[in-house]
N, C-alpha and C positions, 0 to 999 in steps of 0.2 A: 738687711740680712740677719744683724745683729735680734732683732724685734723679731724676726721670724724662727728663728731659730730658737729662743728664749719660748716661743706660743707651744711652739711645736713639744718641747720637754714639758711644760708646764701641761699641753693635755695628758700628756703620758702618767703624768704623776698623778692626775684627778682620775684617771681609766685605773690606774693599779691602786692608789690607798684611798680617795674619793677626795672631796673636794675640804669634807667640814674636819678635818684632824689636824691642821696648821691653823696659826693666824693666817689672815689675809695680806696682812701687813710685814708682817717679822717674822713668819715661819714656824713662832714658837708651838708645840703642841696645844691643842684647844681640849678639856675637857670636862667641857660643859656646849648649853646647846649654843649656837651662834658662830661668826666666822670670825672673831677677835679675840684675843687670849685678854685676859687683865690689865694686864701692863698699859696694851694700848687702847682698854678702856678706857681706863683714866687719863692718858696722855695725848689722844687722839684731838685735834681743834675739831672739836663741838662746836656749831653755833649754837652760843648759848649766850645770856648773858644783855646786854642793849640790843634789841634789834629794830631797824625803822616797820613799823605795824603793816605799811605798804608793801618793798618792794623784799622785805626780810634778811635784807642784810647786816651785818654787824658792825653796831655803831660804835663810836665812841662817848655818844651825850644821850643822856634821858631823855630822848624828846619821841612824838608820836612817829613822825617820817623826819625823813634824809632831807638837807640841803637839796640833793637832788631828784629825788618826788616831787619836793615842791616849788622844783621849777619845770618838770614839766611831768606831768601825772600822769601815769603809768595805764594803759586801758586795760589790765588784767586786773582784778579786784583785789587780790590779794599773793605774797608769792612767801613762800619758806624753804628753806634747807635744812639738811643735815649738819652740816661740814661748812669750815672755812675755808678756801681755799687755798690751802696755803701748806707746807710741811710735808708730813707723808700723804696725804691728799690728792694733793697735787699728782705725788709719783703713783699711789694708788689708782686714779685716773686716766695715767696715761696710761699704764698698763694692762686696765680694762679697754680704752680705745686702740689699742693695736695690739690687739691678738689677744689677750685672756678674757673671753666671752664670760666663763664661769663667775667673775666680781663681779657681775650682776648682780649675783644672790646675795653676795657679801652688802652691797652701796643699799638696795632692794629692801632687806631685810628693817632699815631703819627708816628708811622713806615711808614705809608701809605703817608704820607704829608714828611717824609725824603725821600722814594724813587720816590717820583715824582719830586725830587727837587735835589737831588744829582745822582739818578740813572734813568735819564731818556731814552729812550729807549729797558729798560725792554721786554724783550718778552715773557719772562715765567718762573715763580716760584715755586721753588722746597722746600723742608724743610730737615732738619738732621732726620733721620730715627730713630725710638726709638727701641731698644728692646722688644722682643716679651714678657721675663721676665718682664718688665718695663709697656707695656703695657699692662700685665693682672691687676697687683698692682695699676697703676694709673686710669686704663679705658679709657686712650686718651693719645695721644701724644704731649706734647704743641707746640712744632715747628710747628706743622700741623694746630692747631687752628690757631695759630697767622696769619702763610699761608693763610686759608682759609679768613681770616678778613681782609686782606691786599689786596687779589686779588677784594673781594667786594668791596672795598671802591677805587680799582684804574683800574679794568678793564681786570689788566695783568693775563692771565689765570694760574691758579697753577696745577700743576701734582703730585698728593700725592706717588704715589708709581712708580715714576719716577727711584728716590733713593733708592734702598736698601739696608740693612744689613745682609751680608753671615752669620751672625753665631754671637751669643751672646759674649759680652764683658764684662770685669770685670768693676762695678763702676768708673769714672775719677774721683772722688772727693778726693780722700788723695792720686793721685798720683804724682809725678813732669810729670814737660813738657816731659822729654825722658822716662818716664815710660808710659806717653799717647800715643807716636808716638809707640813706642809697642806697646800696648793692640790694637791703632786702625788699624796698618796695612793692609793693604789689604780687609778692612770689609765693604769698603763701592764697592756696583755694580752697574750701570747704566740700568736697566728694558727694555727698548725700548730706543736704541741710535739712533733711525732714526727720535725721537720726539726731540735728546739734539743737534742733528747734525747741524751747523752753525746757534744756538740761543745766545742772550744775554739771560745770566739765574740769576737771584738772589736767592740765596740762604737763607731761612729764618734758625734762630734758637734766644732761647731766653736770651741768653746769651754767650758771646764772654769772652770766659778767658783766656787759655795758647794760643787760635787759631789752637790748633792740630786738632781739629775735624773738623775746617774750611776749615783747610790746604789739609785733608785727603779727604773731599767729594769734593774739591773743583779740585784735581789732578785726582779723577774719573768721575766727568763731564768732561773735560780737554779732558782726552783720548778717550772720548764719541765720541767727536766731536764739543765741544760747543764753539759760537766763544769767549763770554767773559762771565767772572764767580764772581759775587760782589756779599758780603757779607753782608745781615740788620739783626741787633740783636737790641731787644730793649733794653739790656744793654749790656757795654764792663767795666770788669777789668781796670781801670786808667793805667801808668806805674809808680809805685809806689819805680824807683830807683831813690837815690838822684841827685839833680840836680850838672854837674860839676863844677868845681870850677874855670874857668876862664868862667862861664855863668854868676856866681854870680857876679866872677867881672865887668863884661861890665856890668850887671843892674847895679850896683852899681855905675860907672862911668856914665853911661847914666840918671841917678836919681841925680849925681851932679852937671848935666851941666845945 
């Protein structure tokens, strides 16, 4: 009630002074172009910094891919974000998933400027397909918003119901990694494969976690026909296993010389 109520004033506020004259984040007045004041320019978690070349999440050690790439390799070619998941992020997110449509443009806005720069040659973008249950409760899909705000801002045409979903799934949120590679089996299906057939495709969604739902839409473009399949989420889950212990050593070496 509390979430709906909160959507409900937040459109009013966008219909009466527009959308871009606050942050996104802190409210502070914005004036310059963009939907983030200064502050949390510089204070917002960036990924930036180590990230595994694979699956683009933020690492703790220089190395090419994650512990967990390469133990089991990911079938999307490549995947990056924005955002760590983590801080105002997180709440930014939630608040775009139930009821503020308009952080679209806000999350949108960056994703757009990482895939002209890390994924270029793009030919057309697809999104994670929501549940028909999920989209009666939400009224939108957010993969698809972001989609839609990403191809405006860069050109690259998006196909919304390219991707489909055979048959409803249970929630992924309390279950592990091999309890998602279950639940998403076989649920994702390619619509029109003579649209996925020898395209580079980007796949949007708005957050990158275990990477199974990445993994799973990414093996039925794949089989579609598509030539390469990269992944933009405006945030990714860090790798949040301890760093080893002959890593620490060589910093620690490397910091005494």
């Amino acid at each position: 009630m509390a979430e709906g109520l909160r959507a409900r004033i937040e459109r009013l506020r966008v219909l009466l002074f527009g959308k871009d004259c606050t942050c996104a984040v802190c409210n502070a007045d914005v004036f310059s172009d963009g939907h983030f004041c200064r502050r949390c320019l510089e204070t917002l978690p960036w990924n930036a910094g180590f990230i595994c070349e694979k699956c683009g999440r933020a690492i703790r050690e220089d190395y090419p891919v994650c512990g967990e790439c390469k133990a089991a390799m990911p079938e999307y070619d490549a995947a990056r974000s924005v955002f760590r998941y983590e801080g105002e992020i997180i709440r930014l997110i939630k608040r775009f998933k139930t009821g503020e449509r308009w952080l679209a443009e806000a999350l949108a806005e960056r994703m757009a400027l990482l895939l002209l720069s890390d994924f270029s040659g793009a030919e057309l973008l697809v999104c994670v397909p929501s549940t028909e249950r999920a989209r009666r409760r939400r009224g939108y899909n957010p993969p698809a918003l972001l989609a839609e705000e990403v191809s405006r801002r860069t050109g690259v045409p998006f196909e919304e119901n390219l991707l489909c979903k055979t048959r409803e799934t249970a929630p992924q949120k309390a279950l592990t990694r091999q309890e998602r590679a279950k639940n998403l089996a076989g649920c994702f299906r390619v619509h029109e494969r003579t649209k996925c057939r020898g395209k580079a495709i980007v796949l949007i969604d708005d957050v990158l976690t275990t990477g199974v739902t990445a993994d799973t839409a990414a093996r039925a473009l794949r089989n579609a026909g598509a030539r390469s399949v990269r992944v933009l989420t405006a945030a990714s889950v860090p790798d949040r296993r301890p760093v080893a212990a002959d890593t620490v050593e060589k910093a620690l070496e490397k910091a005494l010389k």
